[in-house]
KOLTI-538127 format. One record per residue (C-alpha): x, y, z; residue number from 1; residue in one letter. Coordinates in nm, 3 decimals. Example, Ala and Ser with C-alpha at 12.3 -4.5 7.8 and 13.67 -1.06 7.14 Angstrom:
2
+---------+---------+---------+-----+------+
!    east !   north !      up ! seq ! type !
+---------+---------+---------+-----+------+
!   1.230 !  -0.450 !   0.780 !   1 !    a !
!   1.367 !  -0.106 !   0.714 !   2 !    s !
+---------+---------+---------+-----+------+
END
This chain:
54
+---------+---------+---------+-----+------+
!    east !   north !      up ! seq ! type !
+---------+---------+---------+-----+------+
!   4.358 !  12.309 !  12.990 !   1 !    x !
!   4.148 !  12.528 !  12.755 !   2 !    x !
!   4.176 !  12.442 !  12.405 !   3 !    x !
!   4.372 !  12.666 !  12.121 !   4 !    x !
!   4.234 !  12.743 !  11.795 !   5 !    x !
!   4.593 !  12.755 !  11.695 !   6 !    x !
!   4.809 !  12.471 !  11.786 !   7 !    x !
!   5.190 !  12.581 !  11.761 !   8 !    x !
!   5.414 !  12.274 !  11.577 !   9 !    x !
!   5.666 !  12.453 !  11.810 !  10 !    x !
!   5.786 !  12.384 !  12.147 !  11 !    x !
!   5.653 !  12.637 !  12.442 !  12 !    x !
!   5.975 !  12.702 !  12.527 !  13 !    x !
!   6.087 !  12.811 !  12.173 !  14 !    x !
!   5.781 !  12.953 !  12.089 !  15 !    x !
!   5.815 !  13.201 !  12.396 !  16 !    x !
!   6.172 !  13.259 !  12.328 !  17 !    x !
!   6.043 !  13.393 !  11.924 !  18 !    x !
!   5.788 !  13.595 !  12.105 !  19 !    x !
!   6.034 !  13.709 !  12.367 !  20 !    x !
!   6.272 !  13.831 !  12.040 !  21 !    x !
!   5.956 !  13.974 !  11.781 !  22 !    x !
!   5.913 !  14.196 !  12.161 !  23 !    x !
!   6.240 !  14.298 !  12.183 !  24 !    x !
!   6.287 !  14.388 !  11.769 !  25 !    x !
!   5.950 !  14.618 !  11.815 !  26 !    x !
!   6.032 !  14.818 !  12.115 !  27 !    x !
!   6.352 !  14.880 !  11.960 !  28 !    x !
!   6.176 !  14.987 !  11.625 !  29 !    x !
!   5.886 !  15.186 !  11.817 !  30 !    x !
!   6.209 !  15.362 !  11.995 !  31 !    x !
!   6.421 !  15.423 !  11.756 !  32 !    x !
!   6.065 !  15.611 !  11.591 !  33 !    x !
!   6.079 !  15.821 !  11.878 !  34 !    x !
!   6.416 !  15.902 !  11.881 !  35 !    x !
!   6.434 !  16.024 !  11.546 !  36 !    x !
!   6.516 !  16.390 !  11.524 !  37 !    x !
!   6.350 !  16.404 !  11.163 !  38 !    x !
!   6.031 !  16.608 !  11.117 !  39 !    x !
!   5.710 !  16.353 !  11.121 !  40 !    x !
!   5.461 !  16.346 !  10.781 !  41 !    x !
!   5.229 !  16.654 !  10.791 !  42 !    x !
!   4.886 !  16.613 !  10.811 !  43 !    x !
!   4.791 !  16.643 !  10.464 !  44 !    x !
!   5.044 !  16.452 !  10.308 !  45 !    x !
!   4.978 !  16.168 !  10.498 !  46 !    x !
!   4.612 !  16.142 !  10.455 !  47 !    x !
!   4.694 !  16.129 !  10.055 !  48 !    x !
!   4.598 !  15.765 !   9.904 !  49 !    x !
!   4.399 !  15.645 !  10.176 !  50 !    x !
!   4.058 !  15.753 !  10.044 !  51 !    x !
!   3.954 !  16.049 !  10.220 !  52 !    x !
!   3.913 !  16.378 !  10.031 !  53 !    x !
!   4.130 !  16.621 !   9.967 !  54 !    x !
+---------+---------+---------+-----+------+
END
């Protein structure tokens, strides 16, 4: 078996049941996103504080 950089101090099995739930929370996040009937950030307002110019 290949070694990890990361060692878990969890169990496999409860490790892939966290990963399994973290899945399950995002998709439902990255779909409720989409679903959302409100208007998304224009453009320039959402290039404000991130450095570029105006």
């Amino acid at each position: 078996m290949e070694e990890s950089l990361y060692e878990s101090p969890l169990p496999p099995s409860e490790v892939q049941e966290k990963a399994g739930s973290y899945d399950r929370w995002f998709r439902d996040r990255v779909q409720r996103s989409l679903d959302d009937p409100h208007p998304g950030i224009p453009p320039r307002r959402s290039d404000r504080g991130n450095g570029r110019a105006h």
